[in-house]
VEXNU-35344 format. One record per residue (C-alpha): x, y, z; residue in three letters. Coordinates in Angstrom, 2 decimals. Layout:
N
R        x        y        z  type
R        X        Y        Z   ALA
...
This chain:
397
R        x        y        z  type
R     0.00     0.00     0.00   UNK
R     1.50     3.35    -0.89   UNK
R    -0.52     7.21    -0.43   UNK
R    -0.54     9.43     2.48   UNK
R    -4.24     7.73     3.61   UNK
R    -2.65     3.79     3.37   UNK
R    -3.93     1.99     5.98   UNK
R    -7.50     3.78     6.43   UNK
R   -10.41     1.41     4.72   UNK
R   -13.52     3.74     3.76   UNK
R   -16.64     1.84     3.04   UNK
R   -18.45     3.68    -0.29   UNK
R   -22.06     3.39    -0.30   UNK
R   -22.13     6.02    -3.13   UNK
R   -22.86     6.15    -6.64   UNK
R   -23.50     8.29    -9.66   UNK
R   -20.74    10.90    -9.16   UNK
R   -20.25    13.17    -6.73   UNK
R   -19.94    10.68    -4.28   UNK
R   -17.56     7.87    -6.42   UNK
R   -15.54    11.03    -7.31   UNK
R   -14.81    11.54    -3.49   UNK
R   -13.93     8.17    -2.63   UNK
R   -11.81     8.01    -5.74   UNK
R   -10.04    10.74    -4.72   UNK
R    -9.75     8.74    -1.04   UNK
R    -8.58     5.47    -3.00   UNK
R    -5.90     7.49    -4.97   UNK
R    -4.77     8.59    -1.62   UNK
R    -4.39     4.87    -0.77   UNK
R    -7.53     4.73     1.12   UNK
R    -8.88     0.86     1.10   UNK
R   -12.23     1.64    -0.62   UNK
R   -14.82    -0.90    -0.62   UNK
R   -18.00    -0.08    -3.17   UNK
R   -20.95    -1.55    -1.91   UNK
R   -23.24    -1.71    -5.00   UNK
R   -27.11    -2.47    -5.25   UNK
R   -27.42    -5.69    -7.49   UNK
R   -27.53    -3.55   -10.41   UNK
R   -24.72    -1.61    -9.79   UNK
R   -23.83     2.06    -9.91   UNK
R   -26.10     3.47   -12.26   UNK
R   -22.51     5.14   -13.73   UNK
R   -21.92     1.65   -15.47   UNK
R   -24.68     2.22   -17.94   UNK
R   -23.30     5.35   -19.35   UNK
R   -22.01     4.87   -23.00   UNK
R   -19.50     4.56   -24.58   UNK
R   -18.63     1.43   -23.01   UNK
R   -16.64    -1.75   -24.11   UNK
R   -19.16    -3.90   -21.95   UNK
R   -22.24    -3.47   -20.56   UNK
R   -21.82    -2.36   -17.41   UNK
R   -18.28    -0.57   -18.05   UNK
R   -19.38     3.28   -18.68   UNK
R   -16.89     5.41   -19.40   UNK
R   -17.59     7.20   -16.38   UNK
R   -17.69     4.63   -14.20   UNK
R   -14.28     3.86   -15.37   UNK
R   -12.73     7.42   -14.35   UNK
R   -14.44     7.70   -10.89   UNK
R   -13.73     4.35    -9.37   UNK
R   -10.47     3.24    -9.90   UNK
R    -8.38     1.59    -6.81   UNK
R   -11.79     0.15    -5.35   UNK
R   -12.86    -2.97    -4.34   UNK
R   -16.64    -3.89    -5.44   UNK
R   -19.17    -6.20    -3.42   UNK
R   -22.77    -6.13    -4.51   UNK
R   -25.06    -5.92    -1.45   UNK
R   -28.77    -5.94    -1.40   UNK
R   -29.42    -3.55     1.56   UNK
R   -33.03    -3.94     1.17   UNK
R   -32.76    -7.10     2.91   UNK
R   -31.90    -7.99     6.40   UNK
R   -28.91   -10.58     5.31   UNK
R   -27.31    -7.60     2.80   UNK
R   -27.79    -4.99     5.75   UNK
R   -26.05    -7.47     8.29   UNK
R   -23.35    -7.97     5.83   UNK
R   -23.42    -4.04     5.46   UNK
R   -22.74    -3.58     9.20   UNK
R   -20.47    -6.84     9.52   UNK
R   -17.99    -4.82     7.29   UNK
R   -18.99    -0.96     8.55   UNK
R   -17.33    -2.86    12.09   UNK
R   -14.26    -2.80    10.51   UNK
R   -14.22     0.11     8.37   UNK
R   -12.55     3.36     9.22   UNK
R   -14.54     5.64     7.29   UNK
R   -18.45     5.29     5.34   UNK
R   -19.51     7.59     2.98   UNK
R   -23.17     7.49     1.69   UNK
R   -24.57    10.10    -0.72   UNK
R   -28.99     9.10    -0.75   UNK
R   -31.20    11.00     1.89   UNK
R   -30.51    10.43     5.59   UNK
R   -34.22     9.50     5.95   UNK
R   -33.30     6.64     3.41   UNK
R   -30.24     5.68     5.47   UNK
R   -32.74     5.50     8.60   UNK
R   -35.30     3.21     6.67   UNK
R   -32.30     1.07     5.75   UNK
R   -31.32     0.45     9.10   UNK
R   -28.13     2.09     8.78   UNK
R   -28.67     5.37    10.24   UNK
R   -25.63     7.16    12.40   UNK
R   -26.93     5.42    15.63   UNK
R   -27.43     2.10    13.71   UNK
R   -23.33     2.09    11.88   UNK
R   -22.53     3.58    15.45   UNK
R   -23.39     0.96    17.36   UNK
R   -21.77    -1.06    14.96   UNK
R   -18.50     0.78    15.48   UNK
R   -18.35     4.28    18.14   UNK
R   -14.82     5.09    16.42   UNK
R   -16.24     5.26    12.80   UNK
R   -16.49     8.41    10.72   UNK
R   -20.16     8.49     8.91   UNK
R   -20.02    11.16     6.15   UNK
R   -23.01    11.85     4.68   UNK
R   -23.58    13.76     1.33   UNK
R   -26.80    14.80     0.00   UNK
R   -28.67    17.84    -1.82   UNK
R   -29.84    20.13     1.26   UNK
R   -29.15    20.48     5.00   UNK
R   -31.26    18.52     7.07   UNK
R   -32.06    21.33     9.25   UNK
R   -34.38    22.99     6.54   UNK
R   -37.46    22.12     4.60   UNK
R   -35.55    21.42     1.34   UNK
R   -33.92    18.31     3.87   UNK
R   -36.29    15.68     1.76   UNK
R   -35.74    16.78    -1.51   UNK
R   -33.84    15.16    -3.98   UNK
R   -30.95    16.60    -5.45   UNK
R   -29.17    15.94    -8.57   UNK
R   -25.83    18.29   -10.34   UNK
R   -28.35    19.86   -12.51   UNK
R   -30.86    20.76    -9.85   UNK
R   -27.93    22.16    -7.39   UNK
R   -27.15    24.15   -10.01   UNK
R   -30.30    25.86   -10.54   UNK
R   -30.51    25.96    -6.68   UNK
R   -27.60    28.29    -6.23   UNK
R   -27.92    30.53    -9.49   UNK
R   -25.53    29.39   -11.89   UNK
R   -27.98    29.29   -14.78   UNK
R   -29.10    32.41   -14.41   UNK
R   -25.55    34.02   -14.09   UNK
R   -24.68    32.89   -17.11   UNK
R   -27.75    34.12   -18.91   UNK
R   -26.84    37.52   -16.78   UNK
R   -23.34    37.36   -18.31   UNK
R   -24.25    37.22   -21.71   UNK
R   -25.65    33.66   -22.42   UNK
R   -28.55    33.35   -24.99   UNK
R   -30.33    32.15   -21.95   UNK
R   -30.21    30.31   -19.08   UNK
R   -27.86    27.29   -19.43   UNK
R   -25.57    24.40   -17.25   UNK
R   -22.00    24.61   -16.81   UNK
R   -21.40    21.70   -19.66   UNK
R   -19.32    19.85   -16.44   UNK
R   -20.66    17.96   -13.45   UNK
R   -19.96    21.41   -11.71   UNK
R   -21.72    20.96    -8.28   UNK
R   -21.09    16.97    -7.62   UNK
R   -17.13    17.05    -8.21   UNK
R   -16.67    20.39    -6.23   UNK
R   -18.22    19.13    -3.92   UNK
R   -16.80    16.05    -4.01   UNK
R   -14.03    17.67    -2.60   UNK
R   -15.64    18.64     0.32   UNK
R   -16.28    15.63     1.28   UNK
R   -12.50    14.34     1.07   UNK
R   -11.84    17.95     3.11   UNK
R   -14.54    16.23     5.94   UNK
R   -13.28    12.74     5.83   UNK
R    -9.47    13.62     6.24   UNK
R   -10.40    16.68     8.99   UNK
R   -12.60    14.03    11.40   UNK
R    -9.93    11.35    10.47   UNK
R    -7.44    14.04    11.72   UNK
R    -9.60    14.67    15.08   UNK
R   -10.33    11.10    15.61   UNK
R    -6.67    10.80    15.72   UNK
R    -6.29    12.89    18.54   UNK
R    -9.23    12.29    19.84   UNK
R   -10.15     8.57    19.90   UNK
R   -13.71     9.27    18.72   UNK
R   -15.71     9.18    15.64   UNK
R   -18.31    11.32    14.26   UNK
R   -21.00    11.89    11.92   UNK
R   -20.14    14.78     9.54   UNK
R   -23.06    16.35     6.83   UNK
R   -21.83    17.57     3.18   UNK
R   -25.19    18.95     2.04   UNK
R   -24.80    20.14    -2.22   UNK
R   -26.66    23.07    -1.59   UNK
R   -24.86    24.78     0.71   UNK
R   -21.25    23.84    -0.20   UNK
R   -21.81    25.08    -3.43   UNK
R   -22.91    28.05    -2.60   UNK
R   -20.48    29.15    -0.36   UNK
R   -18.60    28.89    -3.65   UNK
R   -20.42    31.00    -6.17   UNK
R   -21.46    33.28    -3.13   UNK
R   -17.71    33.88    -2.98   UNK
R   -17.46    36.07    -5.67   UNK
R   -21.50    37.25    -5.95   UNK
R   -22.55    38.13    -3.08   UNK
R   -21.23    41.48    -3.85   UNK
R   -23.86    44.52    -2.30   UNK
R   -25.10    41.92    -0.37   UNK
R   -21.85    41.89     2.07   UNK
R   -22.64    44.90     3.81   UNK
R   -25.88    45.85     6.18   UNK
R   -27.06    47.91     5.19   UNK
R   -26.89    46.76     1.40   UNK
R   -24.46    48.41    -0.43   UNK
R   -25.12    47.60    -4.30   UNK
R   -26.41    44.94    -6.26   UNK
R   -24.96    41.43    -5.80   UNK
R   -22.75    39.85    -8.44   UNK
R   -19.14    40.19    -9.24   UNK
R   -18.87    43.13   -11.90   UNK
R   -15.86    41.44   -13.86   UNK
R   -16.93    37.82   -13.85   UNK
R   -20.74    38.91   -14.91   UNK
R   -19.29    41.41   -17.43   UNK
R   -20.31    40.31   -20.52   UNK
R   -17.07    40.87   -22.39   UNK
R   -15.01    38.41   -20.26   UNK
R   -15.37    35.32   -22.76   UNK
R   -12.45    33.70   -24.76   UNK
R   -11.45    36.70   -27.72   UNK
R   -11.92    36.01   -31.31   UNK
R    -8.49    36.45   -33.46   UNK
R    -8.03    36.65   -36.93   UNK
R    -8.12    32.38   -37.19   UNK
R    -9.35    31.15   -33.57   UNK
R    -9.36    32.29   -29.70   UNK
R    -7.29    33.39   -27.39   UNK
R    -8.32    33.29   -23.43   UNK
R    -5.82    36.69   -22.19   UNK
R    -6.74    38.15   -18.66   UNK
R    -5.56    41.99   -18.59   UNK
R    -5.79    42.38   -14.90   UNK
R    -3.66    44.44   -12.81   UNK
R    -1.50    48.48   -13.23   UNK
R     1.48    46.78   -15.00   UNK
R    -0.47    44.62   -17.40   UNK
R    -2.99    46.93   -18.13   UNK
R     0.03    49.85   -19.00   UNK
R     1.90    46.93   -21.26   UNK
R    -1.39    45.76   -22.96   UNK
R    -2.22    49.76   -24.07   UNK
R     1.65    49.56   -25.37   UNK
R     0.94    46.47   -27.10   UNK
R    -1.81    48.13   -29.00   UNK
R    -0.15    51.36   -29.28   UNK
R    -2.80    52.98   -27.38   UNK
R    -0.95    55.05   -24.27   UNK
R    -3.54    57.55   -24.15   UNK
R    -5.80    55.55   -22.27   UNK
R    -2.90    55.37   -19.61   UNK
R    -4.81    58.75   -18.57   UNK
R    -8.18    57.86   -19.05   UNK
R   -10.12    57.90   -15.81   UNK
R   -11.69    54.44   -16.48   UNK
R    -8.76    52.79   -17.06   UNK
R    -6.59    54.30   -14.58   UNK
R    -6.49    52.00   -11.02   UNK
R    -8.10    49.10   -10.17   UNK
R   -11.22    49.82    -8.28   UNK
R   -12.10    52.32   -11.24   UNK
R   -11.21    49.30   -13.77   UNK
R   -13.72    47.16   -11.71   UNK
R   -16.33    49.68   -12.49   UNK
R   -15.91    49.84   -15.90   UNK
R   -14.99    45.82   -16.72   UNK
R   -17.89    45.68   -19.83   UNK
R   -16.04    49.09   -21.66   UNK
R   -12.04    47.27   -20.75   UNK
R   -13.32    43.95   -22.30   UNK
R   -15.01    45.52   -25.18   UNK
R   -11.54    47.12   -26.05   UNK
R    -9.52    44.13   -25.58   UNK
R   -12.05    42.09   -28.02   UNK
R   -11.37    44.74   -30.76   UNK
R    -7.98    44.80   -29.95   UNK
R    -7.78    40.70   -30.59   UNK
R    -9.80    40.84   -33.24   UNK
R    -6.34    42.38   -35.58   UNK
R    -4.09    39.36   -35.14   UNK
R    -3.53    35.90   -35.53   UNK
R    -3.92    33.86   -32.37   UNK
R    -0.40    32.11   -32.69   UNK
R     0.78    36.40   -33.13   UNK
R    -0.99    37.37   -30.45   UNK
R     0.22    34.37   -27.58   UNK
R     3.83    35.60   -28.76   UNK
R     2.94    39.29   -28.20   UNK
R     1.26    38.99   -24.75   UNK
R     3.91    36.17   -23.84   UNK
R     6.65    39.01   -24.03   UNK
R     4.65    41.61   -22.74   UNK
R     4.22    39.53   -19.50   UNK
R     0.30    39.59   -19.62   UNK
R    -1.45    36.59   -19.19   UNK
R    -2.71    34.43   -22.01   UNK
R    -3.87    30.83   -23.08   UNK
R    -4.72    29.26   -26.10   UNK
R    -8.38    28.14   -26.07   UNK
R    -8.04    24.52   -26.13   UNK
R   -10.75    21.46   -27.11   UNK
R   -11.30    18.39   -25.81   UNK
R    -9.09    16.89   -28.76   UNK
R    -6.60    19.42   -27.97   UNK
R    -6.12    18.48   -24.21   UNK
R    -5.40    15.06   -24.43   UNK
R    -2.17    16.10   -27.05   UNK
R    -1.40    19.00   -24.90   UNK
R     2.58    18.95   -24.75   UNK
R     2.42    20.30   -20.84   UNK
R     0.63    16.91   -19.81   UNK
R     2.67    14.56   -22.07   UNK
R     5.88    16.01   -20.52   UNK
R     4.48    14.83   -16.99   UNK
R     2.77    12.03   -17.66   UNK
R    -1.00    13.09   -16.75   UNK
R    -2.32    10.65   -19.31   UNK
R    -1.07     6.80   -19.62   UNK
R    -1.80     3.73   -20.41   UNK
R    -3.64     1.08   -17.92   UNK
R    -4.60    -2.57   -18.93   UNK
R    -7.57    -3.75   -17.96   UNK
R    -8.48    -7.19   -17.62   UNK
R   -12.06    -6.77   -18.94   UNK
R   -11.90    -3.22   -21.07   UNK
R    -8.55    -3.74   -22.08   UNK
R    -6.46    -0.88   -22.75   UNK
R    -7.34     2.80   -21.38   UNK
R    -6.49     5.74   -20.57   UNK
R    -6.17     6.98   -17.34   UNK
R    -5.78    10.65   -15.59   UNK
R    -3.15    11.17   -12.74   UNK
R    -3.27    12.05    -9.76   UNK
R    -2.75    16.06   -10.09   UNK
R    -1.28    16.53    -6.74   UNK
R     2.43    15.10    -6.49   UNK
R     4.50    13.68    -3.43   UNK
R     7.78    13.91    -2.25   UNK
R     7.04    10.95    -0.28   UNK
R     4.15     9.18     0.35   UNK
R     3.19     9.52    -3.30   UNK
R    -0.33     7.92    -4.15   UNK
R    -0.54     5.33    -7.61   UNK
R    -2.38     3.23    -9.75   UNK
R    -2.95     0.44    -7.45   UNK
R    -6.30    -1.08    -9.28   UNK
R    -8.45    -1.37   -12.03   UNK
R   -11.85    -0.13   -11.58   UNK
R   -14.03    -3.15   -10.53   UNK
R   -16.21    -4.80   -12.60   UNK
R   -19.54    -5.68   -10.59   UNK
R   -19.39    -7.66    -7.11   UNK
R   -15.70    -8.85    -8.59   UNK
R   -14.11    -8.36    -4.88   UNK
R   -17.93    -9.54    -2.91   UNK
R   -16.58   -12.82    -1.20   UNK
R   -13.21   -11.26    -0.46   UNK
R   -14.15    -8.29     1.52   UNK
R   -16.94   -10.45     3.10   UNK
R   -14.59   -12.94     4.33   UNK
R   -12.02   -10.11     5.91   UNK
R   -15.26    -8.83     7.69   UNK
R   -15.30   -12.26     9.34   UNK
R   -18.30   -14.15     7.14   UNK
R   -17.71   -18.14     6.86   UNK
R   -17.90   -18.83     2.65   UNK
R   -21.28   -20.94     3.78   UNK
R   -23.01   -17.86     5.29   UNK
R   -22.03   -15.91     2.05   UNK
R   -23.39   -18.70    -0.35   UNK
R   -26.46   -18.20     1.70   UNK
R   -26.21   -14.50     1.04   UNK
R   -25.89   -15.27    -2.64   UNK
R   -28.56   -17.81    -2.38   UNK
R   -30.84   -15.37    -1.05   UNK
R   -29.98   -12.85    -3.59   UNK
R   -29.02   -10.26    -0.80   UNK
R   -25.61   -10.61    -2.49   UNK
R   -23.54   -11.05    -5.56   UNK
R   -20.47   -12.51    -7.12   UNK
């Protein structure tokens, strides 16, 4: 076992994304994760394109390093086994309603009494404090929830759209890896477990509230909320002569070397231009200047120029263009894994990097209940009472 987290075993009751994502991230970290799958399996497997049924691409880049056992927690014998291995588990993470963890029989107080040292992480759309607690929650929703759709409409958008990425379940995601390695941190010191609540709704607005809160800050309000620069409708990738350019003009000394670069020193004493605060006041006329200024080169010109000028600048890159990027080729971000179902694929790194306890590869995503007798029988089961299990159909193979 290698990873800064080797030796801690996390029991994954998760699926779809956000909560795979998490535990993925826990697994990397060398984290023992055991999936504990319905009899169909994470709905995840059934997302195309796939090799085999039941290998979805996604599935593939969210569960790597796991060990799969198929549980039917529906039933008494699949709950038992549930609890049999939640005894020896350092960590369980479970991303449905608590009210559906309660009817399961595997509520805080239920795992608790299983095992008082264990760390019970729950992550689900709204605090259950509040009347949304019962709701259900999915990346889409969340996003709705905390205004993202309609600050992209406000920022220039057709209308109201998604963020084109699963925006709300991976940050979020990292939340939850933030809560299991803090109460892992406190158990340490303090010998006890707890039960810790990542709600989506909340977490994920703390991060677009970051920035948009704005007037809202001060009491008395002072302004409207939003963040001028970020809802100014100019601040998109620029259009060049052949392509885009993303460039971020942003503070005295760039500013004074982009109006050199376009031979345009005058506004050096123009009022709007001329510090920061007024810049942030006037972010839709600055943008609108910059997008006719890109619009007289050549990208390839234009990264050269702003390169040398010391301003800030990226090419615009596709999804084609990121897996050739020369950056992640030099460090190896993509490479090749075998695996013994899907056969060759490719597979992200880590992005974080260790001087020593540096987290790897250790396994192949699982293919359904592939590990379910192993981790039963290091929870203590004989092989007869898990043929009975499989018998039964409370478990799987």
């Amino acid at each position: 076992m290698s990873g800064p987290l080797a030796g801690v075993r996390v029991l994954d009751l998760t699926t779809v994304v956000m909560g795979p994502f998490a535990t993925q991230v826990l697994a990397d970290f060398g984290a023992d994760v055991i999936k504990v799958e319905p009899p169909e399996g994470d709905i995840m497997r059934h997302a195309a394109p796939m090799r085999s049924p039941g290998m979805g691409h996604i599935f593939l880049n969210a569960n790597r390093n796991k060990r799969s056992a198929v549980l039917d927690l529906k039933q008494a014998g699949g709950r038992d086994a549930c609890l049999a291995l939640a005894a020896r588990s350092d960590v369980l993470v479970y991303n449905i309603r608590p009210q559906a963890m309660a009817r399961l029989k595997l509520s805080y107080a239920d795992v608790c009494a299983a095992n008082p040292c264990i760390v019970y992480v729950g992550a689900f759309g709204y605090s259950p404090r509040g009347p949304y607690a019962a709701r259900a929650a999915y990346d889409d929703l969340i996003q709705g929830a905390v205004g993202l759709p309609w600050l992209l409409a406000q920022s220039g958008a057709s209308e109201p759209r998604y963020a084109p990425a699963a925006i709300a379940d991976r940050t979020v995601g990292l939340h939850i890896v933030n809560a299991v390695c803090a109460a892992l941190y406190s158990r340490e010191k303090s010998g006890r477990g707890q039960r810790v609540d990542v709600p989506m709704f909340e977490h994920l607005l703390q991060t677009v509230l970051g920035e948009h809160l704005g007037g809202y800050t001060f009491e008395p309000q002072l302004g409207e909320p939003g963040y001028t620069r970020m809802l100014a409708k100019g601040r998109r990738p620029y259009q060049t002569k052949d392509g885009y350019v993303c460039v971020l003009v942003y503070n005295d000394k760039q500013w004074r070397a982009f109006f050199r670069l376009i031979d345009r020193q005058d506004l050096l004493a123009d009022a709007r231009f001329a510090t920061q605060e007024a810049r942030s006041r006037n972010y839709d006329v600055a943008y609108e200047l910059v997008a006719q200024a890109m619009n007289q080169r050549g990208t390839d010109e234009w990264i050269a120029a702003l390169e040398a000028a010391d301003i800030p600048v990226q090419r615009m890159n596709s999804l084609g263009d990121i897996v050739n990027d020369p950056h992640l080729a030099a460090i190896g971000f993509f490479h090749t894994v075998e695996h013994p179902s899907e056969g060759r694929l490719k597979s992200m790194a880590v992005p974080s990097e260790w001087s020593v306890t540096a987290p790897e590869h250790r396994r192949h995503a699982p293919r359904l209940g592939e590990h379910t007798r192993e981790v039963l029988r290091e929870a203590g089961l004989a092989d007869s009472r898990i043929d009975a299990l499989v018998a039964s159909g409370a478990a799987r193979l």
